[in-house]
N, C-alpha and C positions, 0 to 999 in steps of 0.2 A: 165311738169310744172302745177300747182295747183296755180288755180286765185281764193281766198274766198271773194263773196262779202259782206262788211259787211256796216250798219247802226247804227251810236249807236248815241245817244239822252243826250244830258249831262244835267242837269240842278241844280243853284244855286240858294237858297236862296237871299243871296247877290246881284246877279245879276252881279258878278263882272269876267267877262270869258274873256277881256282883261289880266287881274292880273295874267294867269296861265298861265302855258307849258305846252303842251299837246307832248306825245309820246308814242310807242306802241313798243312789243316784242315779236316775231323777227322784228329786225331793218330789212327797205329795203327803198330804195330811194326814195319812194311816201312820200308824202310831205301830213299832216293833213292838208285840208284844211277846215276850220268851217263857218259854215250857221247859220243865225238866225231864230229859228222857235217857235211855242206857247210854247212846253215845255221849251224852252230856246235855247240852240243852239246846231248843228247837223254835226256829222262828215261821210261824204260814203268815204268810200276807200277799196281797193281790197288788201287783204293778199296775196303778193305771196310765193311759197315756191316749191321746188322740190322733195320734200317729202309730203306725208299725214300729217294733224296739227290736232291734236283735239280742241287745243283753242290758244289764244294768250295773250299777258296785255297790256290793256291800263291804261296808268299813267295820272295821274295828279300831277301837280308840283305847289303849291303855297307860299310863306311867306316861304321859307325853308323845307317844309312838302310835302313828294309825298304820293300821295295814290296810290295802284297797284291794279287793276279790272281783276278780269281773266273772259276771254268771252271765253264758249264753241261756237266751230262751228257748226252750223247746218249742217244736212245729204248734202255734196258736190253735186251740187252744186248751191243748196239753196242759199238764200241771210240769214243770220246772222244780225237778230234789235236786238236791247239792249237797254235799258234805266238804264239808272244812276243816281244817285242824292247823291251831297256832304254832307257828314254825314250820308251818308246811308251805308254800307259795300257791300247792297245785290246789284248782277247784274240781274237785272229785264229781262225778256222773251216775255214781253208782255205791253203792256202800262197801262192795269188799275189796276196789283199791285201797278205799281211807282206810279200812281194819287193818291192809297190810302194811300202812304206812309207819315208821319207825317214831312218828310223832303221835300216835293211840297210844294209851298209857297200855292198854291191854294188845299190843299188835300179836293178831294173826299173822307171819310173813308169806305165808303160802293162801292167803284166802285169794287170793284174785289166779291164782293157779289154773285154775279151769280155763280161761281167757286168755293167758298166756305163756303157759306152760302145760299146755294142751294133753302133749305126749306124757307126760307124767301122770295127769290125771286119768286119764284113757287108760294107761296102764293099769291102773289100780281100780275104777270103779267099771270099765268098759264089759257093754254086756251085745249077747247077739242070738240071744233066746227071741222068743215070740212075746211082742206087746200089742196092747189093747185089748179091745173088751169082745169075747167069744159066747153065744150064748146058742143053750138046744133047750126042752122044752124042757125039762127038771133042771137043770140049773145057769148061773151066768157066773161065769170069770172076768174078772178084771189084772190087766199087768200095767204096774206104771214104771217107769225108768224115771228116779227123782230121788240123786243119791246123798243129796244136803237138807233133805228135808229131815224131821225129826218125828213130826206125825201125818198118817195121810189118810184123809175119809172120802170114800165114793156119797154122794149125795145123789139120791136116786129122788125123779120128779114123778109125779104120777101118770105123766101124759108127755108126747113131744113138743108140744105147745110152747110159746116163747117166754109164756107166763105165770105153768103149772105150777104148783106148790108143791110144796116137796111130800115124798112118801114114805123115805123112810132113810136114816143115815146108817153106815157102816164103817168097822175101824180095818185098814188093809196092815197086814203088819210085812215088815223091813226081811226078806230073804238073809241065809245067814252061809253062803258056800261061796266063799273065796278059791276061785279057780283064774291058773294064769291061761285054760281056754275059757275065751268068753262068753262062750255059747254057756256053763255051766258056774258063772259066777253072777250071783242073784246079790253081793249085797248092794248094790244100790238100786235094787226090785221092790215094787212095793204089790204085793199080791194078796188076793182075796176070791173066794167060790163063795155065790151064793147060791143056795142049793133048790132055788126055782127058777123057772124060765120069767124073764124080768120082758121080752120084748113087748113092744107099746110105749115104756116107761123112756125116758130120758137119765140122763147122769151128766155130774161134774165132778171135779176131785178137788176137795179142799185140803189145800194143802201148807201146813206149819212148820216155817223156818226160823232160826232163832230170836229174827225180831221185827218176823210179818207171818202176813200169812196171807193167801192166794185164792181164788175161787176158779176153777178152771174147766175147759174142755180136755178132750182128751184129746193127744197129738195125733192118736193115732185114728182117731174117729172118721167112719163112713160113710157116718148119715148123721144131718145136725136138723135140731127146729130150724124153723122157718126163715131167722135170722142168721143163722151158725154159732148161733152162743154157747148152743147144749149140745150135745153129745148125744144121739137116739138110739136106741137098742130097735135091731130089727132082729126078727127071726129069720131064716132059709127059705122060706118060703115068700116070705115078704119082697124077697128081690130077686124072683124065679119069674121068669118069664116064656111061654110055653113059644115053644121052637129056635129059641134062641142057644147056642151050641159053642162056646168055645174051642175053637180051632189053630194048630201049630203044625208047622211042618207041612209034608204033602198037600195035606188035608188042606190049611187056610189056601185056595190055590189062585186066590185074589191078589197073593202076595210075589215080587215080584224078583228073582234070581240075580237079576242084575238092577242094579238102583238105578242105575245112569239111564233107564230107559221111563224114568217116574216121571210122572206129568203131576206135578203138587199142587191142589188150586187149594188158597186159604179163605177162610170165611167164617164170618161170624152169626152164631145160631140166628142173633134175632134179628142182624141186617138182613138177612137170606130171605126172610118170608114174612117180613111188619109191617110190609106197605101193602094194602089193596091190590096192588096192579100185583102180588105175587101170585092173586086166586087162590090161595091158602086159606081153608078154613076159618073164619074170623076167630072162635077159641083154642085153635092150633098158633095161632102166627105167633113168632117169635121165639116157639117152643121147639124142644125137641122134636115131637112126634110133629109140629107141621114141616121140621126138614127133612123128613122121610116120608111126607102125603105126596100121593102119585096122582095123576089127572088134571093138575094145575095147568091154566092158561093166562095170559095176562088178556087185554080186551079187543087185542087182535085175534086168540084163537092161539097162539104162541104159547110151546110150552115153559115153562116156570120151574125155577127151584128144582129138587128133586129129580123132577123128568128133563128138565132144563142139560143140566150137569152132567147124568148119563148119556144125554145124548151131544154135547161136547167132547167125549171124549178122553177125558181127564182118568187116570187110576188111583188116586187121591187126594182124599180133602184133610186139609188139615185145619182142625178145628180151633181160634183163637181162645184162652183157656176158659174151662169148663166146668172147673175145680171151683168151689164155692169160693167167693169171696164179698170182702167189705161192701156192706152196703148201704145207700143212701136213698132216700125217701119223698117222694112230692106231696102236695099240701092234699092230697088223698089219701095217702098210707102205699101210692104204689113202689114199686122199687125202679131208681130213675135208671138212665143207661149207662153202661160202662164196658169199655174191651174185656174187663177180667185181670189186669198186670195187677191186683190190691189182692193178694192170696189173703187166704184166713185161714180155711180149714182144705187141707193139700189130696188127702182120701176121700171126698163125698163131692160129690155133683151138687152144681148150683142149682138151689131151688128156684129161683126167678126162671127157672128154663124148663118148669116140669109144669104140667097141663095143673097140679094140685099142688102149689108149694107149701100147704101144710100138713103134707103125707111125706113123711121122708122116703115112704117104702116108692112112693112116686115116682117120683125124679130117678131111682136106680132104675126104674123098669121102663120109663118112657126114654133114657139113654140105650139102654141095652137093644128095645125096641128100632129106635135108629139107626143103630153101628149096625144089624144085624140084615137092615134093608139095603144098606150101603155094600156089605157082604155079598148078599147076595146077588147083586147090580156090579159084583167086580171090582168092585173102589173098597180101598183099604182106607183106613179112617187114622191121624194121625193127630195126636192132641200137643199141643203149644202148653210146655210148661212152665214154673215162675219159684223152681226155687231157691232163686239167688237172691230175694227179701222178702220179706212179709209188710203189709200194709202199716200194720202197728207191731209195735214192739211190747206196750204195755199190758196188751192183752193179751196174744198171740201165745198158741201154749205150746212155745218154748222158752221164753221168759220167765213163765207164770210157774213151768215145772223146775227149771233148773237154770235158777240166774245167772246169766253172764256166762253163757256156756254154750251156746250154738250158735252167737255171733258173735265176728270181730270188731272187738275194742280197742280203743287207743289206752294208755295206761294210765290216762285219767277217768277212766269206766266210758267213755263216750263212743259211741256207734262208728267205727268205719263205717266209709258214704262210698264207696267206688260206684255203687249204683246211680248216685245220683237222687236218693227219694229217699232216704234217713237211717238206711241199714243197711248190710248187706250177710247173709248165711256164711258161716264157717262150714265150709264143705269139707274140707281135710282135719277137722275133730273125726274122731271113730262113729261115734253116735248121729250125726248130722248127714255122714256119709252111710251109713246103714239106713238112716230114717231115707234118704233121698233112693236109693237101692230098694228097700221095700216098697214104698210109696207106688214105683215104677212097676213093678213086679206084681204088686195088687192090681193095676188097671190091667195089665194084661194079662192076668190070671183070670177076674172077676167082670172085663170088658172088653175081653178080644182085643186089645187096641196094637195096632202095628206097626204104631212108629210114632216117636218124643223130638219137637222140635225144641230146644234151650234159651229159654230167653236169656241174655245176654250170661250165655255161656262161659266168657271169658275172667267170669268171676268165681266160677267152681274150678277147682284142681283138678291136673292131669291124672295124677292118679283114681280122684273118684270117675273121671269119667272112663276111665280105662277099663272100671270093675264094672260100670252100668253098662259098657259094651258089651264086659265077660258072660254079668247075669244073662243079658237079652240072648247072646248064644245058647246058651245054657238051654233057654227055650227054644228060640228059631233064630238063626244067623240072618234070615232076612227083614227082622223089623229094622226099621228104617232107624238113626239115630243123625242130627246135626240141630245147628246151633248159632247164633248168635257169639264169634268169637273176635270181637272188640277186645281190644287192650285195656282194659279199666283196672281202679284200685292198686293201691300199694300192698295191701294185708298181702300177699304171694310174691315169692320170688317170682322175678319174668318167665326164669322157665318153670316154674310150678301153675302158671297159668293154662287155663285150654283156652290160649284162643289162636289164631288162623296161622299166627306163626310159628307157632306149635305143630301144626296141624300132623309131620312126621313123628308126633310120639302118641298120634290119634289115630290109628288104622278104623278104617271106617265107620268112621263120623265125619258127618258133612261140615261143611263154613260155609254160611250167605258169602257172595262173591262180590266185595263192594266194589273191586276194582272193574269187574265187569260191568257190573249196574252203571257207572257214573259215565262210564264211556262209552255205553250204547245210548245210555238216556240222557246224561245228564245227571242233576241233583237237587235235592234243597236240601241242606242242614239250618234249622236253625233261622229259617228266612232269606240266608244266603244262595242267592240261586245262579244256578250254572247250566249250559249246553252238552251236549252231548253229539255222538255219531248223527244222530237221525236228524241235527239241529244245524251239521255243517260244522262243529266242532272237528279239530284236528286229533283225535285219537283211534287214525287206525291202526298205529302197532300195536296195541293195546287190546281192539278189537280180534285183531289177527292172532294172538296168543290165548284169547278165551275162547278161538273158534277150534283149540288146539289141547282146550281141555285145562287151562290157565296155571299147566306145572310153571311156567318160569313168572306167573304171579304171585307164587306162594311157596309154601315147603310141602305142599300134598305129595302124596303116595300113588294115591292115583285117583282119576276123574269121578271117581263113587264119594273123593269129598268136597267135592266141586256143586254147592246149589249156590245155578246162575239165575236171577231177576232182574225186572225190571220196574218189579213196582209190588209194595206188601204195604200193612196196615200203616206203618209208618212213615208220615211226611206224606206229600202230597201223592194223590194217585197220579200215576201215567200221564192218563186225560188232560191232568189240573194244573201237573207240572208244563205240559207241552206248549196250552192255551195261556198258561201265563208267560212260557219264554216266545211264544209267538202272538202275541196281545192281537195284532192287526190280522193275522187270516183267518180265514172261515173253518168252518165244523169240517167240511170233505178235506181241506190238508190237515185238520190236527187230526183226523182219523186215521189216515193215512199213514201219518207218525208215529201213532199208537201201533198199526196192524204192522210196519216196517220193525218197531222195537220189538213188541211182542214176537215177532215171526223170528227176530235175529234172535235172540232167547232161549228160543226154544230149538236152533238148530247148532247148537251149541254144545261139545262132548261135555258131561257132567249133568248131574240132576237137573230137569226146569221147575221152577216153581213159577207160579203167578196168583195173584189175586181175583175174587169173585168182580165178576163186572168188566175186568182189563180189559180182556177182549171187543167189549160194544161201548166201551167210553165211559164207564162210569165217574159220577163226579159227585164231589162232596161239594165244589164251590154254590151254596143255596144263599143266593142274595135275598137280605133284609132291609137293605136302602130304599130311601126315595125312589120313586118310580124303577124300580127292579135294578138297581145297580147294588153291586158287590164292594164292601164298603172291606177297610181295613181287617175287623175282626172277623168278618165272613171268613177271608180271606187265614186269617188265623188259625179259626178253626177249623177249616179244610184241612190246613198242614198235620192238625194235632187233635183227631175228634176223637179223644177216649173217652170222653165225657159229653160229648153233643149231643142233641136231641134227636129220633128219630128220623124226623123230615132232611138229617143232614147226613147218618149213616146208612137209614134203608136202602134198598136196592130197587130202581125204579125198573121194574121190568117192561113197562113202556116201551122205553126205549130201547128195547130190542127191534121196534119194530122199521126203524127208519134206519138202522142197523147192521142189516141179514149180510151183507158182501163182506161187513170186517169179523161175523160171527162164523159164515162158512169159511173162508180162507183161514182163519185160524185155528177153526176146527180139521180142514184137511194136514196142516202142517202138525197139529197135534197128532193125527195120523201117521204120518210120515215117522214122527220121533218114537210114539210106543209100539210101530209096529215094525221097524225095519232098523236094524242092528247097526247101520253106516253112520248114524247120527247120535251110536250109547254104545260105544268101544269099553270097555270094562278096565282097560288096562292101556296107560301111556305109552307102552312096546307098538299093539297094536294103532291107537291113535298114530304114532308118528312113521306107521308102514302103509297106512291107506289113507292119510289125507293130508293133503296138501295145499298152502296158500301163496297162491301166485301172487297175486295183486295185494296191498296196501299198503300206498305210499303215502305217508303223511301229509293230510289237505289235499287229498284228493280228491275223497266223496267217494271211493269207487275201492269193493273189496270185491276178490273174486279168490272162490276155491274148488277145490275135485274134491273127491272121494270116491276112495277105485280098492274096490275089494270084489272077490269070487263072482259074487250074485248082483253087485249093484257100482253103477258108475254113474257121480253126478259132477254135475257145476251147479254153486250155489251164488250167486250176485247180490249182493245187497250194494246199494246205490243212493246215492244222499250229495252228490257234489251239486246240484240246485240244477241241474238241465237232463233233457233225456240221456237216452243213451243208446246208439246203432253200435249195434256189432255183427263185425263181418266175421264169413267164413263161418256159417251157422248153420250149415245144411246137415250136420250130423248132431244136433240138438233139437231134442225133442223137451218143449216146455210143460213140468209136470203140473206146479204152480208156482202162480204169481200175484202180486195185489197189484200189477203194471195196470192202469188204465190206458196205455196209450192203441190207438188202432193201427199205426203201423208196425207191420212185419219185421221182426229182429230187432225191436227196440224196446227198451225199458223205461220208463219215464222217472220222474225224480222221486227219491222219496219211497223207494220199492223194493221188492224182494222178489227175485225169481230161482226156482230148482228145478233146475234140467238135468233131462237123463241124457249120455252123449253117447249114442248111438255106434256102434262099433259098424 
């Protein structure tokens, strides 16, 4: 059974809600019962239904005339407000469309201004001072930005605990300097000193609008209870960690001059070291500090994780996010698994991933502890960020501080979706774009962090992304920046969008390379599944153009924004995709497929990124069927495990062991790309003066290229037409590597990659 609770808000001119009948469809025995409130008067009642409902109608019945209201339901099982007003058709989302509508006897016309007349309100309330909460040992400040509110009280708990009680309330009062620079115009600031050092203690901000009021975190908050509900005060010390050093410029010298020469392996903290076979600590695993434990082996003697990675070869990791977020619970109290795309709180590290999650000082030291082992092991650390929505909206505090103001709404108050999952960030607000600017500026100020990959990028604007370029110069022109830049959503002109087709008003910032991806590998969207290069598909013009740094795939600038893949957390891995387009062969040819994509990948001009595992097969497909077979949802969840259990995203480091041939060979070509300049030309001039593609002719199977500069002269063959392959006239080739099995001389077998030096 499906209980919808809903809220809807009627209101008449007239005044006249004796005069009506009120009823709703699907009929069910609850009985409307009506409240008198300031918009007029108020109906709650619970939809039931034994089926899923998208929406329901409420009528109204007067003088012989019904009107019929259709109310979609919000995400189950949310509560469902509405506001109505007689003479109006539209069902409102939100209450300051209906105030502004011409049928409130009291219309506000500007209340809904914040949400679609953005520029106006930016003008007049926009601030770019410092917010949240600062604390030394005599006293604590708080800044709130909340310029519709009317009163607002810090509510300080006695402990960081999910449950303390409160210790003591305070009233912040409203700044009063209207300046048209916004650094110095405080009135919609809401500020307070308290004149002792509060750390230990939690806080929330209650806060009264003129006809609710709010219980909230703070947006700007760095460290939450256990949960991310409350907001913790920490002291300086509390998140000092002895030898940990932030580093910019010269100094960070892990960081790397030219991007196109970055080897990005992504991974997720707790896939990385939650299975046994990772030899991780058992109260380390899945935490921070056990992806920074050194001397791991799995049960061959093989190193794991940490030591694993280093010695792969990679110069960084980039971390799936990290930022606390929404969290759900098993019939233990533990917190179940999740990638992290459900943000909550954007400032503060997730406590599920701190050795003590109810130590907030915790989770900042056991991160900083990480990034800082990863430093000094040469690997830059790059954090996957999510702020283009928030999990919820009801609670999330940006709602809770300034309604209908940091997302895009339709002009019935109702959330723009372009994301796809019930919301999406107004990044081109002032406010939204400064919050996203700080936010960024804090981890790299307070976490060394070297580089922000954008989840689906192409819903923030160019211009904010232009400034989060500027800031990051500001500090070090070499943190990494790219992105997720998908066409999604309406709320943006096409060209105020950042995504891939843009990419010429985005100087270095990268774009995943979809076009690349699908033609070397193949794809799944969606359960739709396709071939690719290594599969005997016809795409090697396509190939041929990303081996050339994929300018005529796109509007890019040059190859620094080119990140080429073959396989990331989305949709099926490599392995899973290959074994299900090749159902009937065995483990030696889909490896083989694996080590041919992977290898073309990476020899690729433009950034390579890859996933943890790529390289030795890893696979999400864990059959639950009858005698071990892999049923429909298995299958499901492989494509989509952001929610799957353990046993289906850890990392089995086992199987490294039956593995070592597709682990070296891609670790020597990992070589080849971070250490020699012929395979990370910085610039499209040079790509198109030192390499050259002979060979791909469409349905062929057969690419062949040079690369002829000062210091280094190669042929690189990649091979997939299904038979070997003898080449003559090979006496001035010398083979550096290859994954060829075959034993004869001068031949390349199906299915392989070889780079030859050609011998002068």
């Amino acid at each position: 059974m499906y209980n919808y609770p809903v809220l809807i808000h009627y209101h008449r001119k007239d005044e006249d809600y004796d005069a009506c009948n009120y009823s709703k469809d699907p009929i069910d025995t609850e009985k409307l019962n009506r409240v008198k409130e300031y918009f007029g008067t108020t109906f709650s009642l619970t939809q039931a239904s034994e089926t899923p409902l998208e929406q329901f109608i409420f009528r109204v019945e007067k003088d012989g005339e019904t009107r019929e209201y259709p109310i979609r339901f919000n995400y189950y099982p949310l509560l469902t407000e509405v506001w109505i007003l007689d003479g109006d058709d539209t069902v409102y989302y939100s209450e300051n469309p209906a105030i502004a509508s011409p049928h409130y006897k009291d219309q506000n016309p500007f209340a809904f201004d914040k949400a679609i007349n953005s520029a106006s309100f930016d003008h007049h309330w926009g601030y770019q001072g410092e917010l949240g909460c600062r604390v030394s040992a005599n006293e604590t400040s708080f800044k709130l930005w909340s310029p519709t509110a009317t009163t607002v009280k810090v509510v300080v708990y006695e402990s960081a605990s999910n449950d303390a009680p409160i210790l003591k309330t305070y009233e912040m009062k409203r700044g009063n300097s209207y300046s048209y620079s916004h650094k110095d115009n405080t009135i919609g600031v809401w500020s307070l000193t308290v004149p002792e050092g509060l750390a230990g203690r939690a806080y929330q901000y209650q806060i009264d609008f003129p006809h609710h009021q709010s219980l909230t975190r703070d947006p700007y908050t760095t460290a939450t209870s256990p949960d991310g509900k409350r907001s913790a005060i920490l002291s300086e010390e509390e998140r000092q960690v002895e030898g940990f050093e932030v580093k910019n410029g010269t100094e960070a010298t892990w960081r790397l001059e030219n991007p196109c020469q970055a080897v990005v392996y992504e991974m997720h903290i707790r896939d990385l070291t939650k299975s046994e076979t990772s030899g991780v600590a058992p109260e380390l695993r899945g935490t921070f500090l056990g992806a920074a434990q050194t001397g791991t082996v799995n049960q061959y003697g093989q190193s794991t994780a940490f030591d694993y990675i280093k010695e792969l070869g990679v110069n960084y990791v980039q971390l799936q996010p990290i930022a606390d977020r929404h969290k759900e619970y098993d019939a233990d109290g533990n917190v179940t698994y999740n990638w992290g795309y459900d943000p909550q709180n954007y400032n503060a590290p997730e406590t599920s991933l701190s050795t003590n999650p109810n130590d907030p000082g915790q989770v900042i030291r056991d991160l900083k502890k990480m990034i800082q082992a990863y430093h000094d092991a040469g690997i830059g650390v790059i954090m996957d960020v999510v702020y283009n929505h928030t999990f919820s909206t009801v609670d999330a505090p940006f709602q809770t501080t300034v309604p209908d103001y940091y997302y895009r709404m339709n002009r019935d108050g109702s959330y723009q979706n372009g994301t796809g999952v019930g919301n999406e960030t107004a990044s081109e607000h002032e406010m939204f774009r400064k919050y996203m600017i700080d936010s960024l500026l804090y981890w790299v100020n307070e976490f060394n962090i070297d580089g922000f990959r954008f989840d689906l990028m192409g819903i923030h604007d160019v211009k904010t992304m232009q400034m989060i370029r500027w800031a990051m110069d500001e500090v070090d022109p070499k943190i990494i920046l790219y992105g997720e830049g998908w066409d999604m959503g309406t709320g943006l002109a096409p060209y105020d969008k950042a995504k891939k087709d843009n990419a010429y008003q985005l100087p270095n910032i990268g774009f995943f390379n979809d076009d690349q991806r699908d033609a070397v590998k193949g794809g799944e969207v969606y359960g739709d599944i396709k071939s690719g290069f290594v599969s005997g598909a016809a795409t090697e013009p396509i190939v041929a153009k990303a081996i050339l740094g994929s300018r005529e795939l796109g509007s890019y600038l040059s190859p620094n924004q080119v990140v080429n893949y073959v396989e990331a957390h989305d949709n099926y891995n490599l392995h899973d995709l290959l074994a299900t387009l090749h159902i009937t062969e065995d483990q030696e040819s889909i490896m083989k497929k694996v080590e041919t994509a992977t290898a073309m990948n990476l020899l690729m001009q433009g950034i390579s990124f890859m996933e943890l595992g790529q390289e030795f097969g890893r696979t999400k497909l864990v059959p639950t069927g009858e005698n071990g077979e892999l049923t429909h949802d298995d299958r499901e969840r492989a494509m989509n495990s952001y929610n799957a259990p353990d046993a289906v995203n850890q990392v089995d480091w086992n199987l490294m062991n039956e593995r070592q041939d597709s682990i070296e060979f891609i670790r020597e070509i990992i070589r080849l790309k971070t250490k020699c300049g012929a395979f990370s030309y910085p610039t499209y001039e040079e790509v198109y003066r030192h390499v050259f593609v002979h060979t791909s002719v469409e349905n062929s199977g057969w690419i062949v290229y040079e690369i002829h500069d000062e210091d280094e002269h190669f042929l690189v063959v990649f091979n997939a037409k299904g038979e070997s392959h003898y080449y003559e006239n090979a006496g001035n080739l010398e083979v550096l590597i290859s994954n060829s099995r075959s034993n004869q001389e001068n031949t390349l077998d199906n299915v392989s990659v070889a780079v030859m030096n050609i011998l002068s």
